[in-house]
C-alpha positions as CSV (number, residue, x, y, z in Angstrom):
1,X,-47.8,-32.4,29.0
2,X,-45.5,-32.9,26.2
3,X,-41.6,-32.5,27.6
4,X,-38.2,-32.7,25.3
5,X,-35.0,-33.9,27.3
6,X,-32.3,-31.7,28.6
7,X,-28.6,-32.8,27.7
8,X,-28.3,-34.0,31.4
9,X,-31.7,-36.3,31.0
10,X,-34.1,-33.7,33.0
11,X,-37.2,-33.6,30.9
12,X,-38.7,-30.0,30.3
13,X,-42.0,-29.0,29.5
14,X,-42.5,-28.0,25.5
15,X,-43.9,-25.1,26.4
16,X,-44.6,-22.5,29.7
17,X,-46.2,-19.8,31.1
18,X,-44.8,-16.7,31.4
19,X,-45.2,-14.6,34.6
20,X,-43.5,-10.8,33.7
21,X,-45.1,-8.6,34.6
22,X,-47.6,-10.4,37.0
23,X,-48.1,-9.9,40.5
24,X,-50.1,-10.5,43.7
25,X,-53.9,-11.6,43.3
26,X,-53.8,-11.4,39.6
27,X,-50.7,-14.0,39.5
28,X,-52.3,-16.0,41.6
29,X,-55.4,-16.6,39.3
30,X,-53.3,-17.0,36.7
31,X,-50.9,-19.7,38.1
32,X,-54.1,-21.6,39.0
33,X,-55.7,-21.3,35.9
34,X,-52.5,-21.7,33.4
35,X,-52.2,-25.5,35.9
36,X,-55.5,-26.5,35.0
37,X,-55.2,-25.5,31.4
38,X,-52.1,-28.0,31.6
39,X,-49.2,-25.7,31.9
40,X,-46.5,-27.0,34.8
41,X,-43.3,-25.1,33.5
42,X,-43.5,-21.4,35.1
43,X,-40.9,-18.7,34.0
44,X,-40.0,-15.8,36.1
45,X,-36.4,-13.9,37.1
46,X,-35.6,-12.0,40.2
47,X,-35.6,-8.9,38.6
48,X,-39.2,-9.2,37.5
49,X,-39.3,-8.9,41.1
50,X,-42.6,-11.1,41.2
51,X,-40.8,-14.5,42.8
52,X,-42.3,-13.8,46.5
53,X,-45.5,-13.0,44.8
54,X,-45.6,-16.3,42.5
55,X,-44.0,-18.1,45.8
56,X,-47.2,-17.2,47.7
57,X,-49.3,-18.3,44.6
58,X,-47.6,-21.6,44.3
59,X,-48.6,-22.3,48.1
60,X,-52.0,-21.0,47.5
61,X,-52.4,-23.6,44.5
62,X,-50.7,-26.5,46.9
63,X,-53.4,-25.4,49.4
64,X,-56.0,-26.3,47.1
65,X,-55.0,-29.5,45.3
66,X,-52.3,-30.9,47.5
67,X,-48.3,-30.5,46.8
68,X,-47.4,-30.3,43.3
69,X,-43.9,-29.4,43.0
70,X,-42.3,-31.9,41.5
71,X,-45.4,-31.6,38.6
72,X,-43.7,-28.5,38.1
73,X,-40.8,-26.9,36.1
74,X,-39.6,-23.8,38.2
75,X,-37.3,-21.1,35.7
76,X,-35.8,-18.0,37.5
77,X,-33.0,-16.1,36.5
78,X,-29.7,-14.2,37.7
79,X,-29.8,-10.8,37.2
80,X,-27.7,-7.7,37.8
81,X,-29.9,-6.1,40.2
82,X,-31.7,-6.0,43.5
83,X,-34.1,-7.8,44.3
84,X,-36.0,-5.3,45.4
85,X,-36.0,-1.4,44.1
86,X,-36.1,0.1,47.4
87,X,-33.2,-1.6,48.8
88,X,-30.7,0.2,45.8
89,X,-28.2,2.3,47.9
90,X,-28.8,6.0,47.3
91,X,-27.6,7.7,44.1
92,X,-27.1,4.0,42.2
93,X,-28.9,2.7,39.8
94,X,-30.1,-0.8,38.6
95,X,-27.0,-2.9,37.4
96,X,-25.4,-2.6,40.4
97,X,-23.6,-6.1,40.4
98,X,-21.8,-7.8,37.9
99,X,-19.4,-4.4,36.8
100,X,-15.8,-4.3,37.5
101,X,-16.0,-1.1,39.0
102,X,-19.2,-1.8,40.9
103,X,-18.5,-1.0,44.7
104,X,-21.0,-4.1,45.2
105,X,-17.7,-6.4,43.5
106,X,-14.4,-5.2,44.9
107,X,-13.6,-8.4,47.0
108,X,-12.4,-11.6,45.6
109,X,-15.3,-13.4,47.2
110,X,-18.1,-10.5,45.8
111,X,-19.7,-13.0,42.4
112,X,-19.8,-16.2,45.0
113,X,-21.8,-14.3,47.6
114,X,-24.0,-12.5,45.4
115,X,-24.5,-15.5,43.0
116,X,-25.4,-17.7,45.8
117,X,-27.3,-14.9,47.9
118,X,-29.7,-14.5,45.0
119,X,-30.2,-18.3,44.6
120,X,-31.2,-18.7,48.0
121,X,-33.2,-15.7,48.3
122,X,-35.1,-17.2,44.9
123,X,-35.1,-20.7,46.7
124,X,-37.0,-18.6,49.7
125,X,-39.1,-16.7,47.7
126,X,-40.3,-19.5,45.7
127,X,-41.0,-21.8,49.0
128,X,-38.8,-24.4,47.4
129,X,-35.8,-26.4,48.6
130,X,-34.7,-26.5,44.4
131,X,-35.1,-24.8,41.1
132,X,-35.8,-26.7,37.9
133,X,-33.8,-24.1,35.8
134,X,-31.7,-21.5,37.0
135,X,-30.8,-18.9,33.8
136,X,-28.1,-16.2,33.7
137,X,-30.0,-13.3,32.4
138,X,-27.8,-11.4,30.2
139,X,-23.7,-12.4,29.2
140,X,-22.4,-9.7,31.8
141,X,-19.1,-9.1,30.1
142,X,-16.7,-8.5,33.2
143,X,-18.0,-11.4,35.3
144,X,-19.7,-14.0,32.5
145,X,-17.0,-16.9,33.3
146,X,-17.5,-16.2,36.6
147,X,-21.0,-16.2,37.2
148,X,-21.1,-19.3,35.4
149,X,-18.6,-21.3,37.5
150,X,-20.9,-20.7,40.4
151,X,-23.6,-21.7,38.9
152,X,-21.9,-25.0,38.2
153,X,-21.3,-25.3,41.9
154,X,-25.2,-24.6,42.4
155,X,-26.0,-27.1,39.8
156,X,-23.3,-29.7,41.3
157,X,-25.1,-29.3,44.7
158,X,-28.3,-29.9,43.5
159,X,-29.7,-26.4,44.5
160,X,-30.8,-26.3,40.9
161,X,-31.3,-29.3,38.0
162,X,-30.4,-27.9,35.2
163,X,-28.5,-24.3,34.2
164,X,-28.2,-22.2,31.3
165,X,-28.2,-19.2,29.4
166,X,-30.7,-16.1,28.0
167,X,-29.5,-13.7,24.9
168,X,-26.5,-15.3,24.3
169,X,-24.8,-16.0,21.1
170,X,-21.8,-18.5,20.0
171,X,-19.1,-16.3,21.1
172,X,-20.9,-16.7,24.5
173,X,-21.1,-20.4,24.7
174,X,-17.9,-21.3,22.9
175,X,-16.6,-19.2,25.8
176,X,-17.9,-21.7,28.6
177,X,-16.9,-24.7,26.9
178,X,-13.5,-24.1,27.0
179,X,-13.4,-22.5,30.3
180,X,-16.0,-24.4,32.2
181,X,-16.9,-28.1,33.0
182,X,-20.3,-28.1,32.4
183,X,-21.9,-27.4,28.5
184,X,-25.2,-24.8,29.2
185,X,-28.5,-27.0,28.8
186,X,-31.1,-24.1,27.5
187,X,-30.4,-20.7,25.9
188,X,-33.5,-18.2,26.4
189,X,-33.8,-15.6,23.6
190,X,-36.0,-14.0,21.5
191,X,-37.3,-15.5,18.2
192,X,-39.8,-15.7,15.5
193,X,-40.8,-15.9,12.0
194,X,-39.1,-12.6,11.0
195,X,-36.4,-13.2,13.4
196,X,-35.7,-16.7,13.0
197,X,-31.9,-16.6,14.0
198,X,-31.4,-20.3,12.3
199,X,-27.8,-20.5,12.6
200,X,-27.7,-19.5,16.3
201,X,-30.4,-21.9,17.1
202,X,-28.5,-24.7,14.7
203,X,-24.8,-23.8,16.4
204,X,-26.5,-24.3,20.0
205,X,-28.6,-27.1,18.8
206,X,-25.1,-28.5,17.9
207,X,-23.8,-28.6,21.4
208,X,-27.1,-30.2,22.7
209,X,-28.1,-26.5,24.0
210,X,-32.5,-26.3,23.8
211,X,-33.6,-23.3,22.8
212,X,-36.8,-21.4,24.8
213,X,-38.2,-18.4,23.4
214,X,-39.8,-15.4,25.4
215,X,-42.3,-13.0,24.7
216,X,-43.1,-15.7,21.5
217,X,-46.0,-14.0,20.1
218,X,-44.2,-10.5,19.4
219,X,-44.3,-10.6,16.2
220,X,-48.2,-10.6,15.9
221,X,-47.9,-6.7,17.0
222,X,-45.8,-6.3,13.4
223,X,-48.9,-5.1,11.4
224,X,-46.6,-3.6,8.7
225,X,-46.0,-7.3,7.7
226,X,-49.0,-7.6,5.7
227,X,-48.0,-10.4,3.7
228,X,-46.7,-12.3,6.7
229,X,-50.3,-11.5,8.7
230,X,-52.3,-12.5,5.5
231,X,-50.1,-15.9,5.2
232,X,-51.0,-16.6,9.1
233,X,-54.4,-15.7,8.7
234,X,-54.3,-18.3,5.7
235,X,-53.1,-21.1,8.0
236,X,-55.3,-20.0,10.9
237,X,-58.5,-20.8,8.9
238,X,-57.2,-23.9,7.5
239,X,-56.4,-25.5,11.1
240,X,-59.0,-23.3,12.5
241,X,-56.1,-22.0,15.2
242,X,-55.9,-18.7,15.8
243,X,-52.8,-16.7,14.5
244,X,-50.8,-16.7,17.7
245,X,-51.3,-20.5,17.7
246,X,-49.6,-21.0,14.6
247,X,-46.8,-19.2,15.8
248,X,-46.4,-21.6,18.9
249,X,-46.5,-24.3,16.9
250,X,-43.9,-23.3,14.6
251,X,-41.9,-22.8,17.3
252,X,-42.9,-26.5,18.7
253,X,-42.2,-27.7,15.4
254,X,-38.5,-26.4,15.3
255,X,-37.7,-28.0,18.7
256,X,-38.3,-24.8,20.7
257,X,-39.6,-24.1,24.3
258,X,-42.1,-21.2,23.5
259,X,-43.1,-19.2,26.8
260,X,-46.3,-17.2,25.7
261,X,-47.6,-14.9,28.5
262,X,-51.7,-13.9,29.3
263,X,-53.8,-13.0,32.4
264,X,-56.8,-14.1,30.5
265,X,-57.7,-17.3,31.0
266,X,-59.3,-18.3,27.3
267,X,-56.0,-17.4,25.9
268,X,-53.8,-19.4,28.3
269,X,-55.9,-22.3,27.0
270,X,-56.0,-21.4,23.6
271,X,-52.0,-21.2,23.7
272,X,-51.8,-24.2,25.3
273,X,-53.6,-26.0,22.6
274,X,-51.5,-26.4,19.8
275,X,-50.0,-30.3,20.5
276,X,-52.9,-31.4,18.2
277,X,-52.1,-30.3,14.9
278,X,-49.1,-30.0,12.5
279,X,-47.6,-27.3,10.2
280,X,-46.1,-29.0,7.0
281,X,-42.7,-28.9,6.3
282,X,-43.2,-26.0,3.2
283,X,-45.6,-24.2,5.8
284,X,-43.1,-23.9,8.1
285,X,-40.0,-23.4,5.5
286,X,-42.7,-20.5,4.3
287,X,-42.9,-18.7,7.9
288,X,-39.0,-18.9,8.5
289,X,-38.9,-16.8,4.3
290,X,-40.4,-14.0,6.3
291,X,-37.2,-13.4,8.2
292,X,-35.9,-10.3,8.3
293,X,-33.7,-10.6,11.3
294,X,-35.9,-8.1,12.9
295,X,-35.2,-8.1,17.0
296,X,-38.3,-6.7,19.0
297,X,-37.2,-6.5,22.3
298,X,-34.8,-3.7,23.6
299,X,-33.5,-5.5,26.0
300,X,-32.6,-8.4,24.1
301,X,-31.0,-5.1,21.6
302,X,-29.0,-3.7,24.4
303,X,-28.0,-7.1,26.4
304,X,-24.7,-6.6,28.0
305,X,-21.7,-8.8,26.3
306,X,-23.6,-9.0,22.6
């Protein structure tokens, strides 16, 4: 597996599998087959509320072929919410933490406990005794500094070997460099040829921040884009790749972590495949000239703190 170094020397996979939204028997399958295909970093968050699940698929795979943790690169997230729907007190709604005038945060001691609460509940779900990356899943505005100093203290415990970011922008990290101690190692966003967001990448990239890109493939849905479709297709044939290969290797090629996501099992191959050819420098200067800043994802639209 091809890994890039973390600013703190823990070396990441160049690319993972993503897990939303996959659960029980069908996550198991495809944790087994994304590890035999070659993948070992596996991204998930406790509010895709699929960490007991991919837990229980982990130990099923362990079963199999012996103990493999430390062959793998374990991502969860902190999020705003419960971990699980049905435990939401009566007439709230998700986003319960993480607001100043949430009753959940009312003590001094409320973003310690719940910070550390949802580690170890991750740390149990996930049968491990550490996670490889531990994310903070949106800037939440009224507790970001603090959120992030107790991740530090997870991080200086060695609970977790590496922490960072998702959706955040400079504002965000110049924020944490001057009030924290530690620099964030990864930033998880959303990217792609018509959304290339080059000087964000290029500011973070200037602090020793990675990048890692979910949901990397969206822009294959974008059908209006004929020109861009007809230039993938174009480089498809000529590296006989498919299109969505192209994409992950663009993203390779500009120092990303891509985390594409499939239950099928060809396709989790086929997206794992793209370490044996390159894009050339004009091919890839060619994909970024699609850019049209377009964002995708609501969520990454309507993140907290942007």
């Amino acid at each position: 597996m091809n890994t890039l170094k973390l600013s703190n020397g823990v070396e990441i996979p160049h690319i993972g599998c993503g897990t939303y939204p996959i659960f029980g028997d069908q996550l198991t399958q495809t944790i087994k087959n994304a590890y035999h295909c070659g993948y070992r970093l596996i991204d998930t968050a406790d509010n895709y509320y699929n960490e007991e699940d991919l837990g229980n698929s982990l130990e099923e795979l362990y079963s199999e072929i012996g103990n493999i943790r430390k062959e793998l690169f374990l991502v969860t997230k902190i999020s705003d919410e419960l971990y699980r729907q049905d435990d939401i007190t009566p007439g709230m709604n998700r986003g319960i933490y993480f607001w100043k005038n949430s009753p959940y945060m009312q003590s001094s001691s409320a973003c310690h406990d719940i910070v550390c609460k949802k580690v170890e509940d991750s740390l149990k779900y996930l049968k491990t005794d550490y996670i490889d990356l531990l994310l903070m899943h949106r800037p939440y505005p009224d507790f970001f500094e603090e959120i992030w100093y107790e991740m530090e203290q997870l991080y200086k415990k060695g609970k977790v070997r590496a922490i960072g970011l998702c959706n955040s922008y400079e504002r965000h990290l110049d924020k944490l460099i001057k009030s924290g101690s530690i620099v964030p190692m990864v930033n998880q966003i959303e990217t792609s040829p018509l959304n290339t967001k080059e000087s964000l990448i290029s500011y973070y990239e200037s602090k020793n921040v990675r990048t890692m890109v979910y949901s990397p493939l969206q822009s294959l849905k974008n059908i209006e884009e004929k020109k861009y479709q007809d230039y993938l297709d174009s480089l498809a044939f000529k590296y006989d790749k498919n299109k969505g290969q192209i994409i992950l290797r663009y993203h390779i090629q500009r120092g990303l972590i891509p985390i594409p996501k499939s239950i099928n099992p060809k396709r989790l191959a086929l997206n794992i495949s793209v370490f044996d050819f390159s894009l050339t420098p004009n091919e890839i200067s060619t994909l970024s000239g699609f850019n049209k800043n377009k964002q995708y994802l609501p969520e990454s639209k309507g993140c907290p703190g942007f």
